[in-house]
py3Dmol code that shows the C-alpha trace and the ligand (Angstrom):
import py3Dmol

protein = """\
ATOM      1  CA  UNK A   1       0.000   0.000   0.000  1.00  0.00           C
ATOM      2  CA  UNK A   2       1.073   3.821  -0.831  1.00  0.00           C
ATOM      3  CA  UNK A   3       1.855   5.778   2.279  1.00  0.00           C
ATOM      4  CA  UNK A   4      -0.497   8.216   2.766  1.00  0.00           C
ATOM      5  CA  UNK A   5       1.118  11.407   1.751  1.00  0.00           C
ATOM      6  CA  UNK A   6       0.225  12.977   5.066  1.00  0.00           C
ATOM      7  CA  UNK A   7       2.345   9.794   6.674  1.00  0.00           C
ATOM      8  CA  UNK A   8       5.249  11.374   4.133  1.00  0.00           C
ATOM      9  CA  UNK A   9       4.985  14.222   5.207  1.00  0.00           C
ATOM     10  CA  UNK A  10       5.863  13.257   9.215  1.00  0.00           C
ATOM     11  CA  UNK A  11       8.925  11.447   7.955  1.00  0.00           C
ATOM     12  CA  UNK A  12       9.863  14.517   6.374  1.00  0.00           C
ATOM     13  CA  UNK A  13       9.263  16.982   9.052  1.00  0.00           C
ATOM     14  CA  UNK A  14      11.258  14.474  10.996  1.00  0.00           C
ATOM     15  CA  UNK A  15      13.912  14.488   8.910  1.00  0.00           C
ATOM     16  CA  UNK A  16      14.452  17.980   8.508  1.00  0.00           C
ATOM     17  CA  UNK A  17      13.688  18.428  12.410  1.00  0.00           C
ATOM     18  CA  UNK A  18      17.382  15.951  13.160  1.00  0.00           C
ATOM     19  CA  UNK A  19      19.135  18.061  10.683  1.00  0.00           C
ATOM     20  CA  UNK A  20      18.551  20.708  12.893  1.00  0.00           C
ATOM     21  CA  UNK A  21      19.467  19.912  16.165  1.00  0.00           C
ATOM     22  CA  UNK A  22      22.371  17.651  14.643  1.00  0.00           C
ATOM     23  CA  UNK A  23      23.717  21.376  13.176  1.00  0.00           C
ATOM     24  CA  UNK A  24      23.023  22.877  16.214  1.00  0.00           C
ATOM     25  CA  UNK A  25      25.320  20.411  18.033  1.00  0.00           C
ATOM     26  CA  UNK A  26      27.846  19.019  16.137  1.00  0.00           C
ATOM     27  CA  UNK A  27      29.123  16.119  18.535  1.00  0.00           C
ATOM     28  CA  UNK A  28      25.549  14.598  19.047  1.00  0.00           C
ATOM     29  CA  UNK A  29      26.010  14.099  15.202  1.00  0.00           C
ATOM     30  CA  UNK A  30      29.584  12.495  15.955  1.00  0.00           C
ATOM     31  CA  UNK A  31      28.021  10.128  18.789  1.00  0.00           C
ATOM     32  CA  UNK A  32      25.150   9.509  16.618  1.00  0.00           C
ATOM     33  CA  UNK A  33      27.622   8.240  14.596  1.00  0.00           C
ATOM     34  CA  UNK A  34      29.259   6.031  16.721  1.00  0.00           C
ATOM     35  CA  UNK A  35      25.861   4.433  17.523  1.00  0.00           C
ATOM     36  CA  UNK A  36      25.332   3.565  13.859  1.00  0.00           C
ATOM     37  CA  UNK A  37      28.861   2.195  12.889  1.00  0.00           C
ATOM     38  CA  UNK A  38      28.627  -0.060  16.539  1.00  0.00           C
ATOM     39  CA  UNK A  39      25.197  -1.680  15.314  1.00  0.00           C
ATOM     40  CA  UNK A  40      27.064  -2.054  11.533  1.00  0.00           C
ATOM     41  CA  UNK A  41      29.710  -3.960  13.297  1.00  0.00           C
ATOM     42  CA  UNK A  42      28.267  -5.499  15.864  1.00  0.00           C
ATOM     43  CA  UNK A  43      25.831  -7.078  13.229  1.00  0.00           C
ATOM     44  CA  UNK A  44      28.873  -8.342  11.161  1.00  0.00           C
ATOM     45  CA  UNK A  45      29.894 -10.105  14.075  1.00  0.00           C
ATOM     46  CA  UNK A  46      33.133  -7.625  14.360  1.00  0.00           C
ATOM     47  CA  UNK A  47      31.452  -5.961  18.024  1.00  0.00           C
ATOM     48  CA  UNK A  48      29.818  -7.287  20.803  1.00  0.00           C
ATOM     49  CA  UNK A  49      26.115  -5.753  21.604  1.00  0.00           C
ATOM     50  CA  UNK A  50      27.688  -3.765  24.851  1.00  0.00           C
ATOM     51  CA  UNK A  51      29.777  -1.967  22.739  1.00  0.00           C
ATOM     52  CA  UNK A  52      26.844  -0.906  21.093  1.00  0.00           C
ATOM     53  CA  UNK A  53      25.012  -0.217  24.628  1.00  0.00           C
ATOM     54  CA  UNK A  54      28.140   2.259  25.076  1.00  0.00           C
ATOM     55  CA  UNK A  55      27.890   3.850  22.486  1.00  0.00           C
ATOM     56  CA  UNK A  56      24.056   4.444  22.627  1.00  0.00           C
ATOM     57  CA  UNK A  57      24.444   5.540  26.928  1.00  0.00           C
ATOM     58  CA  UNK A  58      27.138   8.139  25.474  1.00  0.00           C
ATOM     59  CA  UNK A  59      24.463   9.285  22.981  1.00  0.00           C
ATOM     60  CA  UNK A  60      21.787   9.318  25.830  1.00  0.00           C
ATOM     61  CA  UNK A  61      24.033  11.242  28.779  1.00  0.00           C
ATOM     62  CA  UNK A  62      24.574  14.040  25.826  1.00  0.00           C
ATOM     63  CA  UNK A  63      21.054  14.458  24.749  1.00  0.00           C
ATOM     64  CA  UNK A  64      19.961  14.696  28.785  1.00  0.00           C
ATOM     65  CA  UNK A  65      22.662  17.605  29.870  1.00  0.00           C
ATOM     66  CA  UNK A  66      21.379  19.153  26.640  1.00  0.00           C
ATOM     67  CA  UNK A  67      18.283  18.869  27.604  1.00  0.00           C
ATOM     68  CA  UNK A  68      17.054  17.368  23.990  1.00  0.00           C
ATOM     69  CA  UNK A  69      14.330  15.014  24.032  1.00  0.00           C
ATOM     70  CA  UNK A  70      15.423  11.488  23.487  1.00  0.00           C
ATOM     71  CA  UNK A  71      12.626  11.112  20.454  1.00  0.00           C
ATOM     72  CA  UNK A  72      14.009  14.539  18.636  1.00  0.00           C
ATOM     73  CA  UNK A  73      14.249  12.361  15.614  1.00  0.00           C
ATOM     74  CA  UNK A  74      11.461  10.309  15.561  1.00  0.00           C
ATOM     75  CA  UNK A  75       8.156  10.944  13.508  1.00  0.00           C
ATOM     76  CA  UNK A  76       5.329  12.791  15.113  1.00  0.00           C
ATOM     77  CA  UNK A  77       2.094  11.135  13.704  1.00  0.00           C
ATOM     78  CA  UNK A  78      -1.366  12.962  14.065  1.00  0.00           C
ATOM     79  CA  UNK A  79      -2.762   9.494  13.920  1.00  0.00           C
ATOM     80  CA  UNK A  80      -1.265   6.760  15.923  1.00  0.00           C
ATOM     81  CA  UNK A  81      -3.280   3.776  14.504  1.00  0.00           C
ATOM     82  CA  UNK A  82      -1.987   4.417  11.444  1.00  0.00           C
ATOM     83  CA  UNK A  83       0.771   6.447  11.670  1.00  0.00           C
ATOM     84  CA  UNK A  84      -0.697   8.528   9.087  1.00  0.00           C
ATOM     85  CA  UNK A  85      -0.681   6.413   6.054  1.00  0.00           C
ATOM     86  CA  UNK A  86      -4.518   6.442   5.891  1.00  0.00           C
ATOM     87  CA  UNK A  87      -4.762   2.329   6.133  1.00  0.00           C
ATOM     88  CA  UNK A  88      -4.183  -0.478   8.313  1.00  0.00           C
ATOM     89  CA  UNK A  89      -3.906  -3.855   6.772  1.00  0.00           C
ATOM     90  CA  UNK A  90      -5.247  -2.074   3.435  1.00  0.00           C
ATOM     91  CA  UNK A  91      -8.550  -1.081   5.325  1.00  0.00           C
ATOM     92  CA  UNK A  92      -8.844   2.428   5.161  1.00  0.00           C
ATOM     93  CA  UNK A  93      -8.361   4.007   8.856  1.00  0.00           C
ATOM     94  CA  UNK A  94     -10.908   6.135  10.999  1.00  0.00           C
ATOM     95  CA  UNK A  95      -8.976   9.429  10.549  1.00  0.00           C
ATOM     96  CA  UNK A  96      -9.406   9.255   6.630  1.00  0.00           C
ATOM     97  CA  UNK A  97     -12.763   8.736   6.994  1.00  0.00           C
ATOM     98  CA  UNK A  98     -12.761  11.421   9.249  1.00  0.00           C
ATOM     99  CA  UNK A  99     -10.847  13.874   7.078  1.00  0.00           C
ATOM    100  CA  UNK A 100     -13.429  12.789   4.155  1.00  0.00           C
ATOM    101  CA  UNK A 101     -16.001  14.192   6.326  1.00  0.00           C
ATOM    102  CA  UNK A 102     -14.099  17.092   7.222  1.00  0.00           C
ATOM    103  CA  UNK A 103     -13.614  18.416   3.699  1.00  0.00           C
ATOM    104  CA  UNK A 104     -17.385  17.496   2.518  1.00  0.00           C
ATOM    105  CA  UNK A 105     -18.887  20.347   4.542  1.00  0.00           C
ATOM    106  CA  UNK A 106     -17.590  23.828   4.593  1.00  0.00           C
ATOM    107  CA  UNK A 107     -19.412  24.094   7.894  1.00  0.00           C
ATOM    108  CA  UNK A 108     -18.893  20.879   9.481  1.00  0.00           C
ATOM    109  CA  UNK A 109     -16.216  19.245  11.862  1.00  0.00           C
ATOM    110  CA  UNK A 110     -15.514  21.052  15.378  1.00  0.00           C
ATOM    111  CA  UNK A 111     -14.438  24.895  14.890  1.00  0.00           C
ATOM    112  CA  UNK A 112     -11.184  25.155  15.728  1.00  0.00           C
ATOM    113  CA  UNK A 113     -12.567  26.616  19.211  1.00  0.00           C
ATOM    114  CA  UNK A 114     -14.219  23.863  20.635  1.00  0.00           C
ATOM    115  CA  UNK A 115     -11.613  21.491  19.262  1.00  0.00           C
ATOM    116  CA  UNK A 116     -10.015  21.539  22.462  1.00  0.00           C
ATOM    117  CA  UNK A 117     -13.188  21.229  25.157  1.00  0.00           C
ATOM    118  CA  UNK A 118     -13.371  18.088  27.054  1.00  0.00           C
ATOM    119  CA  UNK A 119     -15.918  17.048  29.542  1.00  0.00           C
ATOM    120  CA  UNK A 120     -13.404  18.266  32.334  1.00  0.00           C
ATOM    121  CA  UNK A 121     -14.448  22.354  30.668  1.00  0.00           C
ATOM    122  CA  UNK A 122     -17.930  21.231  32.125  1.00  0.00           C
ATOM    123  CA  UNK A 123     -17.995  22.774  34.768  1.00  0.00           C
ATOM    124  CA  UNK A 124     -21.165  22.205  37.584  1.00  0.00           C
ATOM    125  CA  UNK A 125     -20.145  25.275  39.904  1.00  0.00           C
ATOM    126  CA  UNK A 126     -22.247  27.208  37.201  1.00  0.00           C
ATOM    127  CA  UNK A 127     -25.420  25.061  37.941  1.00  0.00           C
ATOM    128  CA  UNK A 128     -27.645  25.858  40.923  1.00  0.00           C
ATOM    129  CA  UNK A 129     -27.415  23.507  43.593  1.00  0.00           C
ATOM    130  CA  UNK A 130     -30.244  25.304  44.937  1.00  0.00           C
ATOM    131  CA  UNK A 131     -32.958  26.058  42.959  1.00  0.00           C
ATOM    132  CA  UNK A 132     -34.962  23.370  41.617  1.00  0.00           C
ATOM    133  CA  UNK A 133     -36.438  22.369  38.008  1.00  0.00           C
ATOM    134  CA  UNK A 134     -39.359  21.579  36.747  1.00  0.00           C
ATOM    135  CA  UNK A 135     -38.557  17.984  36.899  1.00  0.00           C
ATOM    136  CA  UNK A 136     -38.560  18.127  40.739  1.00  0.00           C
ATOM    137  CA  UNK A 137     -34.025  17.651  41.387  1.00  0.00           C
ATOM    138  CA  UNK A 138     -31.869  20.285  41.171  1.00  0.00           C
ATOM    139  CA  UNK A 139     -30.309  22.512  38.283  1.00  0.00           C
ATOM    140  CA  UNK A 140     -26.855  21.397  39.249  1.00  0.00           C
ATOM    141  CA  UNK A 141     -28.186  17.778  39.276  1.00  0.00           C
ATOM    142  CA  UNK A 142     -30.052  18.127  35.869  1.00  0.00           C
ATOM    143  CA  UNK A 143     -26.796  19.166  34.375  1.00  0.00           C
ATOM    144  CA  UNK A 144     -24.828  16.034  36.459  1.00  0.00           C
ATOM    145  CA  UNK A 145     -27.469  13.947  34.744  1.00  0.00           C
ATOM    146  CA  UNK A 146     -26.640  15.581  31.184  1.00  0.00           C
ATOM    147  CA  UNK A 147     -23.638  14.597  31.291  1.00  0.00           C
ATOM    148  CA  UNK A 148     -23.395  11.232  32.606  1.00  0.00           C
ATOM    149  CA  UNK A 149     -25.725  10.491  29.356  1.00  0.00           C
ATOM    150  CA  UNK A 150     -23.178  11.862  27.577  1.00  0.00           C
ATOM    151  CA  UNK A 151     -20.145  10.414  28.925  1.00  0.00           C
ATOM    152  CA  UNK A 152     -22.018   7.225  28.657  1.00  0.00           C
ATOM    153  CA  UNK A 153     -22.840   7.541  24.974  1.00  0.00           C
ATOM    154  CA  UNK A 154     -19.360   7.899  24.603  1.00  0.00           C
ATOM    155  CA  UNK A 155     -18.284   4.999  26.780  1.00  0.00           C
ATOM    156  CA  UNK A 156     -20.743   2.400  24.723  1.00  0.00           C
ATOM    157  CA  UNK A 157     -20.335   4.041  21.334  1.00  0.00           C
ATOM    158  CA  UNK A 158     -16.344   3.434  22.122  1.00  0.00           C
ATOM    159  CA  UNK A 159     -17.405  -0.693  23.225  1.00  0.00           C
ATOM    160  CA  UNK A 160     -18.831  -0.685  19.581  1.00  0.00           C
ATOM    161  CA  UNK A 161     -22.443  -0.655  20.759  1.00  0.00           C
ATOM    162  CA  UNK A 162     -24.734   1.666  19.162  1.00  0.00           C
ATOM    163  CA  UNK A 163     -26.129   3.547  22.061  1.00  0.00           C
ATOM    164  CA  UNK A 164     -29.495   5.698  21.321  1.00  0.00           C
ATOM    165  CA  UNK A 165     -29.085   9.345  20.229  1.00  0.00           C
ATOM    166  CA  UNK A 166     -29.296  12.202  22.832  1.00  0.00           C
ATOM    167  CA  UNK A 167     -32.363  14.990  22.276  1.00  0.00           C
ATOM    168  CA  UNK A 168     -29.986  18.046  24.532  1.00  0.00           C
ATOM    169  CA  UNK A 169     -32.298  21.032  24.815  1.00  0.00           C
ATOM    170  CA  UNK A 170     -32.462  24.163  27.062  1.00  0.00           C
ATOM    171  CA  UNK A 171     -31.938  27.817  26.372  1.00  0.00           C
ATOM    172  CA  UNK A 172     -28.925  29.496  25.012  1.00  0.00           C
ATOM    173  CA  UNK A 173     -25.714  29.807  27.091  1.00  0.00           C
ATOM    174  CA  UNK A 174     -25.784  26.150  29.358  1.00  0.00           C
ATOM    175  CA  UNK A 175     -23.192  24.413  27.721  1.00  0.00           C
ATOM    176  CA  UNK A 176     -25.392  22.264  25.264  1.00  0.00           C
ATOM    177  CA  UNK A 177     -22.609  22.896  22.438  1.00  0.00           C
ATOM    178  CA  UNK A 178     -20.033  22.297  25.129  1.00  0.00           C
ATOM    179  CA  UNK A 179     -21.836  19.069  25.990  1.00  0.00           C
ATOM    180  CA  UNK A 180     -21.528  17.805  21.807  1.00  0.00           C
ATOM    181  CA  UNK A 181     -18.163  19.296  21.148  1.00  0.00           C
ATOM    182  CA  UNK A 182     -17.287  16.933  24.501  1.00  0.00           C
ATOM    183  CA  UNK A 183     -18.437  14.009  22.871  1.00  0.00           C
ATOM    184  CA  UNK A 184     -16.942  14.229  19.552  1.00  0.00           C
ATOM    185  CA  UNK A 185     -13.683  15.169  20.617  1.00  0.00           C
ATOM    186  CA  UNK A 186     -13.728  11.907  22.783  1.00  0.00           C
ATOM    187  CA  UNK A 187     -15.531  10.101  19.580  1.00  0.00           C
ATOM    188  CA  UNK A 188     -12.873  10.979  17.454  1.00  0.00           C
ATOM    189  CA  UNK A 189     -10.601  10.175  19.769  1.00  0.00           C
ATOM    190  CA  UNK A 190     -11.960   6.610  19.696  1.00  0.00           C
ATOM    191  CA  UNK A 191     -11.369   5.927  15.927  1.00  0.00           C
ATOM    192  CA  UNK A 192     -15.224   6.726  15.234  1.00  0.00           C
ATOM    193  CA  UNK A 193     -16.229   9.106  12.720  1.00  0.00           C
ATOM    194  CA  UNK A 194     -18.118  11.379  13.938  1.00  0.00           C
ATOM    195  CA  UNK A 195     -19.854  14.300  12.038  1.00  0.00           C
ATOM    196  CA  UNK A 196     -20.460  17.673  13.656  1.00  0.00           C
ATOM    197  CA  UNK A 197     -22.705  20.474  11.908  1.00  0.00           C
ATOM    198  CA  UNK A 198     -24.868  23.485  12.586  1.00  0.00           C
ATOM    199  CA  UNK A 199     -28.112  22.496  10.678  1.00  0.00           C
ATOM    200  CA  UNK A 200     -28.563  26.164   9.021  1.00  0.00           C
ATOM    201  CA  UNK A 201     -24.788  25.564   7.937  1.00  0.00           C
ATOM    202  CA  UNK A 202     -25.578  21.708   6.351  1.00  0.00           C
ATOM    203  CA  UNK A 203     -29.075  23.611   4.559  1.00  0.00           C
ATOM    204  CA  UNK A 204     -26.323  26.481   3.226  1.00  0.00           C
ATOM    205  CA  UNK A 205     -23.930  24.203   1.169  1.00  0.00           C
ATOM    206  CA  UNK A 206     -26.792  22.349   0.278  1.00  0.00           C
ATOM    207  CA  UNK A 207     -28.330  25.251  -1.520  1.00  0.00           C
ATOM    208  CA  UNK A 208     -24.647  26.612  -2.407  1.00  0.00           C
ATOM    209  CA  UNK A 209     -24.187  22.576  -4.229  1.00  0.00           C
ATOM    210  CA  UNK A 210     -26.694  23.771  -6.984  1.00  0.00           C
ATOM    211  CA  UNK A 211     -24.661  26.061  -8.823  1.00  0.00           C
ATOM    212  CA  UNK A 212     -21.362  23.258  -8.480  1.00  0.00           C
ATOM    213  CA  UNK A 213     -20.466  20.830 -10.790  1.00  0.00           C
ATOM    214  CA  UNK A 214     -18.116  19.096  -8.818  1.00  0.00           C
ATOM    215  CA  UNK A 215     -20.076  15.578  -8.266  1.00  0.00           C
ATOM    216  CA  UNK A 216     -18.430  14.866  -5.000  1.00  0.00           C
ATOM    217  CA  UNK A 217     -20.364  18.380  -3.579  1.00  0.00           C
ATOM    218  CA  UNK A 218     -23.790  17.424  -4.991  1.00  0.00           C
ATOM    219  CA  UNK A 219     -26.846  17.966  -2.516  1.00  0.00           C
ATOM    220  CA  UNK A 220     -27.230  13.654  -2.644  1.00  0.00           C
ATOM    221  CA  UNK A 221     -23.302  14.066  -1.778  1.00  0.00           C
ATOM    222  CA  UNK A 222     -23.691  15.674   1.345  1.00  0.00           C
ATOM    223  CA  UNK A 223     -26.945  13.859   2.164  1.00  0.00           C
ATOM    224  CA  UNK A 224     -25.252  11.025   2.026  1.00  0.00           C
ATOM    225  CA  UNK A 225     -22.215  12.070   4.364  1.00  0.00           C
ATOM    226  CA  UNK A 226     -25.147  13.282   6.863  1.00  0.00           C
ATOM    227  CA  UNK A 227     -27.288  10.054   6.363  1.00  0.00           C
ATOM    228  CA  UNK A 228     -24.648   7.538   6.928  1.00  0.00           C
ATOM    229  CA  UNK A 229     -21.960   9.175   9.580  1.00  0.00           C
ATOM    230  CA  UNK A 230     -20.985   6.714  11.895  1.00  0.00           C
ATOM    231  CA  UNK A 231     -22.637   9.369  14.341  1.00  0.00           C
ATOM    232  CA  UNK A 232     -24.063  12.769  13.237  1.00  0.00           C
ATOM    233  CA  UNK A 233     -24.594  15.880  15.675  1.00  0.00           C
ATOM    234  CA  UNK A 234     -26.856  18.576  14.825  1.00  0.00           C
ATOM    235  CA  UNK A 235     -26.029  21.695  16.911  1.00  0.00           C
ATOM    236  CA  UNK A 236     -28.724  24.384  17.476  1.00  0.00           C
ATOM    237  CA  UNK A 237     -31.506  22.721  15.709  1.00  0.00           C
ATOM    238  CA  UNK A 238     -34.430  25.050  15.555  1.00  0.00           C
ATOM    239  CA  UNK A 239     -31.476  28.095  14.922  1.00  0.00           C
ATOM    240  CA  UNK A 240     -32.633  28.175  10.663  1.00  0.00           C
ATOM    241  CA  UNK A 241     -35.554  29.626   8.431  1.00  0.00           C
ATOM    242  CA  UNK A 242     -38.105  27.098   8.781  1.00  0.00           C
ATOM    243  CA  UNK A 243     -39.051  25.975   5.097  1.00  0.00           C
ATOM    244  CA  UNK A 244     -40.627  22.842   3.518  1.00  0.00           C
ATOM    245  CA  UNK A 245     -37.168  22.406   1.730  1.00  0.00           C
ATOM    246  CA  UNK A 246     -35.523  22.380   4.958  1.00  0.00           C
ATOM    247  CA  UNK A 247     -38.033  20.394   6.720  1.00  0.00           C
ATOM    248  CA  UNK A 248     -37.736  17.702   3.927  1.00  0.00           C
ATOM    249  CA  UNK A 249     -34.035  17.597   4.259  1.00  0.00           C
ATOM    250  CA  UNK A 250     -34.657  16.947   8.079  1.00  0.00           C
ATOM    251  CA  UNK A 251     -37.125  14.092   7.927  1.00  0.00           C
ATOM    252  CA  UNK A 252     -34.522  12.252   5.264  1.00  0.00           C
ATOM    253  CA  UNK A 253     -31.861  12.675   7.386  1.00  0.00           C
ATOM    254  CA  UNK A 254     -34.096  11.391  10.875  1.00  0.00           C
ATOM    255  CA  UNK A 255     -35.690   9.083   9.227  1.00  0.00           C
ATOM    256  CA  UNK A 256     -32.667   7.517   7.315  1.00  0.00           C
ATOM    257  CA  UNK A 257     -30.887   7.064  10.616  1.00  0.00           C
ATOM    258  CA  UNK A 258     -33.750   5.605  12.358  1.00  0.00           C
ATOM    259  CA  UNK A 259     -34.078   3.075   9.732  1.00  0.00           C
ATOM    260  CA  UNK A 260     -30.525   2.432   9.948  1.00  0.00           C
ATOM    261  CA  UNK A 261     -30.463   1.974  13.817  1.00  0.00           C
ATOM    262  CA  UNK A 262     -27.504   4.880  13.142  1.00  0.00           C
ATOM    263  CA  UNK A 263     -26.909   7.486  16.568  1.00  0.00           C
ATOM    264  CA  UNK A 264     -27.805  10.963  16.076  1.00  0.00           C
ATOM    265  CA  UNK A 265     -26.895  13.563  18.866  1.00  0.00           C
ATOM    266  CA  UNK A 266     -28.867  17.053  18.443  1.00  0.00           C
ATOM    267  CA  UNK A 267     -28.863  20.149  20.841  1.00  0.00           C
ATOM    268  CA  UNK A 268     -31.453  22.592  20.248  1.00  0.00           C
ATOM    269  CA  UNK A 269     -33.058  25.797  22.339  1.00  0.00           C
ATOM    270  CA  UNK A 270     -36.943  24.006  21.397  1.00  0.00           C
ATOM    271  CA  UNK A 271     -38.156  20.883  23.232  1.00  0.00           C
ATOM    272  CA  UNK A 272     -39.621  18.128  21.199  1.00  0.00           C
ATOM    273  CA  UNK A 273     -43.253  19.329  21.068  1.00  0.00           C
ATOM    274  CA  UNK A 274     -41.856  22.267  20.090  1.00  0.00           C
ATOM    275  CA  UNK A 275     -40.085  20.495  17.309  1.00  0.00           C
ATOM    276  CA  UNK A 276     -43.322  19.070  16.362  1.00  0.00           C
ATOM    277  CA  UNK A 277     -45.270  22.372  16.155  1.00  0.00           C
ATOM    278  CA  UNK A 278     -42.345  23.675  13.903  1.00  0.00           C
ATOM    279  CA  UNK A 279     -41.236  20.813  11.861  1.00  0.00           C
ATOM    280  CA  UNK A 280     -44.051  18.436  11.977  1.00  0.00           C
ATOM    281  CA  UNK A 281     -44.924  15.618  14.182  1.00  0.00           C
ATOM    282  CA  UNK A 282     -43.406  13.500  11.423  1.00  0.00           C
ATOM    283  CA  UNK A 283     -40.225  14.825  12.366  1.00  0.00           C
ATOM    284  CA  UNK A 284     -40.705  14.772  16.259  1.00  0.00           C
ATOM    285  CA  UNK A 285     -42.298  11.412  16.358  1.00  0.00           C
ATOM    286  CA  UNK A 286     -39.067   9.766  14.875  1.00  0.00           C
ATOM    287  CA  UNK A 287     -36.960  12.225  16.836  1.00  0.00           C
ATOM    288  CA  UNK A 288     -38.278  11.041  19.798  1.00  0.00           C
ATOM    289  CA  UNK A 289     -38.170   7.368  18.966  1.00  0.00           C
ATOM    290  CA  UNK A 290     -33.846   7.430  17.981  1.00  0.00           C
ATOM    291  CA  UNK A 291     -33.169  10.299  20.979  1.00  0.00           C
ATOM    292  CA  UNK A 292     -33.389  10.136  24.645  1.00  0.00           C
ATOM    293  CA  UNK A 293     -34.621  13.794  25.930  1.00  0.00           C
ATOM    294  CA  UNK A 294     -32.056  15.876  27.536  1.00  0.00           C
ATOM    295  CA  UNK A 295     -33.675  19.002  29.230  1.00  0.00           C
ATOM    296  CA  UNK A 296     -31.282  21.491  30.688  1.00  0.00           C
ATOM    297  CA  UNK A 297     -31.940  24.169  33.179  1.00  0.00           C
ATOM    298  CA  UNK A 298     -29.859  27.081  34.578  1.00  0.00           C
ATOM    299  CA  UNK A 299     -28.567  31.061  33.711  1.00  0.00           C
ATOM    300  CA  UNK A 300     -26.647  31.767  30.713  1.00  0.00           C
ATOM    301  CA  UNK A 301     -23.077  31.030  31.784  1.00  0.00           C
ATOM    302  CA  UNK A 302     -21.792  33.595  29.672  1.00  0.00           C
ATOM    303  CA  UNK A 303     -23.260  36.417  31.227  1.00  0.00           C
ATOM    304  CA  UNK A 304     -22.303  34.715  34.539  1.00  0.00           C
ATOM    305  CA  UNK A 305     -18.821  34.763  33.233  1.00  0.00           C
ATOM    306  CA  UNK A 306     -19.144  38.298  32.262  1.00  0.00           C
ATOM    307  CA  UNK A 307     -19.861  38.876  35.930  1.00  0.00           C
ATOM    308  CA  UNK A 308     -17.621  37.250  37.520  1.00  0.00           C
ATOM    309  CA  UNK A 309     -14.381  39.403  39.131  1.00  0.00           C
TER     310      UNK A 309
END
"""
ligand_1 = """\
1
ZN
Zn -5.284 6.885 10.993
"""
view = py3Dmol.view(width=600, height=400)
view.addModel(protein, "pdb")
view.setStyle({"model": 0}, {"cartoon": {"style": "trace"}})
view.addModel(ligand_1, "xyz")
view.setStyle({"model": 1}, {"stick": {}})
view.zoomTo()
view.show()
């Protein structure tokens, strides 16, 4: 199999990142050399292997006074089950897939922003221990409870179950995006493909496909991709104009993924029955077959934030 270029391109980086420190200190290049003409000879039976050990602890002492890390020459892979060639045993790996999604959808993966939240970012100290919800336990609880689901949709997704979809609704500012951005960090993190979009963005380069001719960006292209992600998140649902073109494109994708026992994660500021008064009950009904209800309850953390000395 051809190595990925992107696997190349570590090699390289790695290889240009050695002749650097080696010009920067010219005896590391001198004991590196040692190293390599003791393995030569020791292989054609002219050293023993602790002249070789030598060597290498006179290569190791230099690097530690100097303070350069003992793996200054070694590749740096973005993906470590494949080291970046795209393919393991000639099956394609879960970061191409991932990068396939990626560069379907202008609007789709993580923003770089929220590329680095976690579930640690989630933080309950901005949840009312206090005040109580409508579902009789606590605001701070509610949002405990939000996230176990969560963390737990991770945790079977990851023991290759396919765990039903998550409904995560509440008003703007308590962390729903925080809540999905968690999840498919850790997803991806897992080797699943996991696609992330703002609806209004997925309905924009749908519309924007009509005028390409590039096949690969055609409106059944990007359907598709949406369709049959290994899991699909659709942040702030309820956030576009409301149109029968855009309610049509909804149902396909709900009801595709229902039929297809396939996970779909959405956060939105309308409950279900709100859902159902905007978008049909066609639309709810199968939403609320595939998604387990997540309410959420609390004040805008932002403008907490903004308060806050
Ligand atoms: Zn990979």
């Amino acid at each position: 199999m051809r190595p990925h270029r992107e696997g190349l391109d570590a090699i390289w980086e790695a290889t240009e990142r050695r002749g650097k420190v080696l010009a920067q200190h010219p005896e590391l290049e001198q004991l590196e050399r040692l190293v390599a003409e003791a393995l030569l000879h020791c292989v054609q039976g002219k050293l023993s292997w602790s002249e070789v050990d030598e060597a290498r602890a006179a290569r190791d002492l230099f690097l530690a006074q100097n303070k350069i890390p003992f793996g200054y020459a070694e590749p740096r892979y973005r993906c470590s089950l494949c080291q970046d060639e795209g393919y393991i045993n000639g099956k394609k790996c879960s970061c191409k897939k991932q990068e396939h999604l990626n560069r379907l959808f202008s609007g789709s993966g993580l923003p770089q922003l929220l590329k680095s939240e976690t579930f640690d970012c989630y933080d309950l100290k901005w949840y009312s221990p206090i005040r109580k919800t409508p579902i009789g336990i606590t605001e701070r609880e509610a949002a405990d409870e939000a996230r176990k689901a969560c963390m737990q949709f991770v945790a079977s997704s990851a023991e290759g179950r396919k765990p039903r979809g998550l409904y995560i609704y509440g008003k703007a500012g308590l962390g729903k995006t925080l809540l999905l951005s968690a999840m498919c960090n850790a997803l991806v993190q897992n080797g699943i493909p996991t696609l992330y979009m703002v609806f209004s963005d997925l309905i924009a380069d749908i519309k924007k496909s009509f005028d390409q001719q590039d096949s690969a960006w055609s409106e059944s292209a990007l359907m598709a991709a949406a369709k049959k992600a290994s899991v699909l998140m659709l942040d702030d649902l309820g956030a576009e104009q409301i149109t029968e073109f855009v309610i049509n494109r909804l149902f396909d994708i709900v009801n595709y993924r229902r039929n297809n026992e396939l996970p779909l994660l959405v956060s939105s500021n309308l409950s279900i029955p709100e859902i159902g008064a905007w978008y049909g009950e066609r639309v709810s009904s199968r939403l609320w077959e595939i998604c387990s209800p997540i309410p959420m309850f609390g004040q805008d953390i932002r403008i907490q934030k903004t308060r806050q000395p």
